[in-house]
Structures are given as structure tokens and as C-alpha cells.
C-alpha positions as CSV (number, residue, x, y, z in Angstrom):
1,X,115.8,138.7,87.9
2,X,118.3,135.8,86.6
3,X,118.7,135.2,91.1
4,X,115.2,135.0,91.2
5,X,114.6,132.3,88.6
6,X,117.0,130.4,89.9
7,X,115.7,130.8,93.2
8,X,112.3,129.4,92.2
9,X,113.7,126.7,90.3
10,X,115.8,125.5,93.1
11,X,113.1,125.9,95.7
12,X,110.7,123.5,93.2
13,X,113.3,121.3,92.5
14,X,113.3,120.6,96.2
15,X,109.9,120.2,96.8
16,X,109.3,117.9,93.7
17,X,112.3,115.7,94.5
18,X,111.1,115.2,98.8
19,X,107.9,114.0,97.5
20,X,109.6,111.1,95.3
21,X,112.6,110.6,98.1
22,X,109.5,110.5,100.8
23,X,110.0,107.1,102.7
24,X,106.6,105.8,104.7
25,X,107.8,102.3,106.0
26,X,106.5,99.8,104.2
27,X,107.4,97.2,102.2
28,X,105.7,96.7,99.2
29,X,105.3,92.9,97.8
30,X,104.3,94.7,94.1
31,X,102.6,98.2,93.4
32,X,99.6,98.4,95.6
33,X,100.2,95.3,97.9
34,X,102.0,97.7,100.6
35,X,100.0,95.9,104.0
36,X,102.2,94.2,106.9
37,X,101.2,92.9,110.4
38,X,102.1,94.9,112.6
39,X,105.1,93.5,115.3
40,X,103.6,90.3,117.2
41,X,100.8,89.6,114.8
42,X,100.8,86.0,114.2
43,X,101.1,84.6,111.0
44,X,98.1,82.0,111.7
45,X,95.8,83.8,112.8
46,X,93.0,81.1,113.8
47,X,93.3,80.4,117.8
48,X,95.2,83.5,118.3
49,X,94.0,86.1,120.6
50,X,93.2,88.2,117.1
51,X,90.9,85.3,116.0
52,X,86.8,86.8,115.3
53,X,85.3,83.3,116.4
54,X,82.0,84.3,114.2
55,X,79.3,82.8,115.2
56,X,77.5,80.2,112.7
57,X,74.0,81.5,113.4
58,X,74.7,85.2,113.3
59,X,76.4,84.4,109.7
60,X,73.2,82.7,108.6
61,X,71.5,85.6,109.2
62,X,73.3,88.0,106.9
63,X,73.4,85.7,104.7
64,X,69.3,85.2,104.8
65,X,69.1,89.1,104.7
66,X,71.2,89.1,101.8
67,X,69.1,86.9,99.8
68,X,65.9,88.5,101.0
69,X,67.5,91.9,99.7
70,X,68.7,90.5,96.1
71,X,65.2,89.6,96.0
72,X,63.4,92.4,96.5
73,X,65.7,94.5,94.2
74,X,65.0,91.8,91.6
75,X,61.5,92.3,91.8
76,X,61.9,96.3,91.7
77,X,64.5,96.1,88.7
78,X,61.6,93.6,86.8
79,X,58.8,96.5,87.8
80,X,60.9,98.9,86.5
81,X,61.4,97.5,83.3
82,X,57.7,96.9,83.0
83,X,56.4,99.9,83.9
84,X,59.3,102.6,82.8
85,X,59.2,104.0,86.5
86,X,61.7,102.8,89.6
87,X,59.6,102.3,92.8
88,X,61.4,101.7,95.7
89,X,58.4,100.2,97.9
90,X,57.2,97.1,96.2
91,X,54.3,95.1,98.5
């Protein structure tokens, strides 16, 4: 019994301790702040190969669709408080 015990307590021991000991390559700046480029990713990245180039008008879009979609959940959040009831389709 007293082989057995010890048994399990090693066996945990070593499964606690690789968890903790576990190494995964990164180096952290602070806790949660673990991201790096990868090797070759340049540190400006603006007329690099890895630069998006958005487009002006495609932005204006989203940005118009965004507003258009604040305000219709304005005016459904305002009918709810009205009326008591959500309704999602608002004309």
C-alpha cells in the first residue's frame, strides 16, 4: 500500500511539475504580451510586401454601414424603452 502511494504521488508530482517546466517559444514583454514576428517580418511594416494597401473608398463604406447600423439599433433600443417590447424590424 505505502509503494502505491508513493507511486501516485511521484507520478503527480511529475505531471504537475511538466506543465509549469512546459517551454512554448516565446518571449513574453509582460504577462499576456507573448506576440513576435515571425523571422523576416519587417519591423515597418508600410511598403513592405506585408503592407494591406486599403483602399480609401472601401473604408468609407464600412464606416457608412457602421453608422447606418448604430442608427437603427438606436432607434430599436428607443422603441423598446417605449413600448416594453424589442422589435428587431423597425420601418
Amino acid at each position: 500500500m505505502k509503494r502505491v502511494l508513493t507511486m501516485v504521488a511521484v507520478a503527480a508530482a511529475m505531471m504537475s511539475s511538466g506543465a509549469a517546466l512546459a517551454y512554448d517559444g516565446t518571449n513574453c514583454k509582460e504577462a499576456g504580451n507573448c506576440w513576435e514576428a515571425k523571422p523576416g517580418y519587417p519591423a515597418k511594416i508600410a511598403g513592405s510586401k506585408y503592407d494591406p494597401k486599403h483602399d480609401p473608398v472601401e473604408i468609407g463604406k464600412q464606416e457608412a454601414s457602421i453608422k447606418a447600423m448604430d442608427a437603427r439599433n438606436a432607434k430599436r433600443i428607443a422603441n423598446a424603452k417605449a413600448t416594453g417590447k424589442f422589435v428587431y424590424e423597425l420601418d
